[in-house]
N, C-alpha and C positions, 0 to 999 in steps of 0.2 A: 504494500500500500504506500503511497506516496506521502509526501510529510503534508503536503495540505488537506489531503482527503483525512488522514488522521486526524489533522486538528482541528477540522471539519466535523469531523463524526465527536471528538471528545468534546467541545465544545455546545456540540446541540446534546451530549450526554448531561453534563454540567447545567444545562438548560432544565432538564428532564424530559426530551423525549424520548420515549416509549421504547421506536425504533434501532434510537443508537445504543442501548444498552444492549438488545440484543443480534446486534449487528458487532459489539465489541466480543462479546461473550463466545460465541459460532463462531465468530474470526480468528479466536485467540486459546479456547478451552482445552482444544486437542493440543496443542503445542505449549501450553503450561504442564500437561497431563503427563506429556512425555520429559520436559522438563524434571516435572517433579519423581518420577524415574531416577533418575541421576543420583538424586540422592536419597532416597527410599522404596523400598520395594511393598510399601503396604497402602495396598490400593485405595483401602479406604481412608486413611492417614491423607492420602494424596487428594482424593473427591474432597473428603472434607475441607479441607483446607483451600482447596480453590473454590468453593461455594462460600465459606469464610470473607474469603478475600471481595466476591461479589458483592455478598452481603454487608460489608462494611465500605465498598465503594459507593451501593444504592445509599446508605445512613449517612453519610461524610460527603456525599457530592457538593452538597454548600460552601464547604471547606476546603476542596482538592484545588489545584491548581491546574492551569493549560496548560499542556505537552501537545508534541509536533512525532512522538514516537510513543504510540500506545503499547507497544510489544516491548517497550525499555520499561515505560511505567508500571507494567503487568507481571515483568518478571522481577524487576527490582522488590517491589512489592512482596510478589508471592513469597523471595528465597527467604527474605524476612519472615513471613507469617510461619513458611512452612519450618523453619530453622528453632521458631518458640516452638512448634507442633510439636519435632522431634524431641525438644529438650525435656518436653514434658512426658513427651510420650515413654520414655526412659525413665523417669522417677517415676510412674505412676506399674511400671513392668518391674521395680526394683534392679534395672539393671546395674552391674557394680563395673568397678573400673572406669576410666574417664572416657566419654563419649566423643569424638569429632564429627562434627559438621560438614562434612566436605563431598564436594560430588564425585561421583563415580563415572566420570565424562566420558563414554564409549560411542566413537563414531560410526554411523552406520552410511557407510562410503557407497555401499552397494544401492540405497536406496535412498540419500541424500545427492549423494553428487555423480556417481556412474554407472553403468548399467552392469550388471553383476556377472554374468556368463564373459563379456571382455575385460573384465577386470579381476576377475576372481584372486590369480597366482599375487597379485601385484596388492590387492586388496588386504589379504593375508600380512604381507609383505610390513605396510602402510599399520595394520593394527597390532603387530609385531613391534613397531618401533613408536608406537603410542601408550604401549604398554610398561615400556621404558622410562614418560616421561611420570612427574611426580602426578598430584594428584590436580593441586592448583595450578601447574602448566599444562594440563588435559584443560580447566574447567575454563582457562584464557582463552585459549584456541577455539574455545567450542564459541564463547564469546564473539569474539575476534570474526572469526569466519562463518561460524554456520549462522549466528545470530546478527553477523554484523556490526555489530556495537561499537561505537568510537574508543578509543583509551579510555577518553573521560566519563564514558558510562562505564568501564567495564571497573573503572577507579572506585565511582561510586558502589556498584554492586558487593568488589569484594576487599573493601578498602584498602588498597594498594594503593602506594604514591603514582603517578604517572613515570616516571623513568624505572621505577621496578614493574610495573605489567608492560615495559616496551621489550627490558631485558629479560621479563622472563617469557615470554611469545621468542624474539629474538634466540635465545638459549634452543627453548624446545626444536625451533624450525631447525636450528644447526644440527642439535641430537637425531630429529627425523632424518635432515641430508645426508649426517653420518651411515646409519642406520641403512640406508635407503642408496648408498651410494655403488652400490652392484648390479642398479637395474637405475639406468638413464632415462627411462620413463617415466619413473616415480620420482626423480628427480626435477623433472621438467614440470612435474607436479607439483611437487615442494615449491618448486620455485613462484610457481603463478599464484602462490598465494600475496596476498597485500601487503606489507609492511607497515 
């Protein structure tokens, strides 16, 4: 969606019409859902929590401010709601030992960015050398590229200074190249990513 039809639709949301809440909600619910994957595997943990998040955007709309990128505002959001979810959801399991927050950023190359049957060995190859990287230079990249997200949102989300999310994106893509450096196609892959 383009930045004006975003702040187009957020803005007549802030309004209260009817329509753009649920023209944000369809737009955006599968790709929070999957989001929320990342870092929980408990489905319901996850529904709830993004019905949460609706729920408190319909109460608060008086309150929110204008964005030009509703998919920035929806996930910044959620990692937050879902991030209390989990913390609770741990003390209330009595789980023991200390819990971390962190996503489990697993690329799904065959069905995000290339077609599977031409890609397969290389594909392999690509989540081989992701599995390498730590856990917050997976959840950058995922930022970075499959979300698109500028530095400075990706600063906001997971409080990084802006020169440590440049160098740590920078680090990963060198680890990937490393990794990746036996097969000149995935290579050329690496590379065409943004900077």
């Amino acid at each position: 969606m383009n930045v004006n039809a975003d702040k187009e639709l957020w803005e007549d949301f802030l309004k209260g019409e009817d329509y753009a809440l649920s023209n944000i909600y369809y737009q955006h619910v599968q790709g929070l859902y999957r989001y929320g994957k990342k870092f929980s595997h408990d489905d319901e943990l996850i529904k709830d929590t993004i019905q949460e998040l609706f729920f408190d955007l319909i109460r608060t709309r008086r309150n929110l401010h204008s964005t030009d990128n509703i998919n920035f505002y929806l996930i910044a959001s959620f990692r937050r709601k879902l991030a209390k979810s989990i913390r609770k959801s741990k003390i209330f399991s009595n789980t023991s030992g200390e819990e971390f927050f962190k996503a489990e950023i697993e690329y799904s190359i065959e069905r995000e960015l290339i077609e599977k049957e031409e890609w397969s060995e290389k594909e392999k190859l690509l989540q081989t050398g992701l599995k390498e990287l730590s856990a917050k230079q997976r959840e950058i990249l995922y930022y970075r590229y499959i979300c698109e997200f500028s530095y400075e949102q990706i600063c906001e989300i997971t409080s990084l200074k802006y020169d440590s999310a440049r160098k740590q994106v920078f680090r990963a893509l060198k680890s990937l190249r490393k990794a990746l450096s036996d097969n000149s196609g995935m290579v050329f892959f690496i590379f065409s990513f943004r900077l």
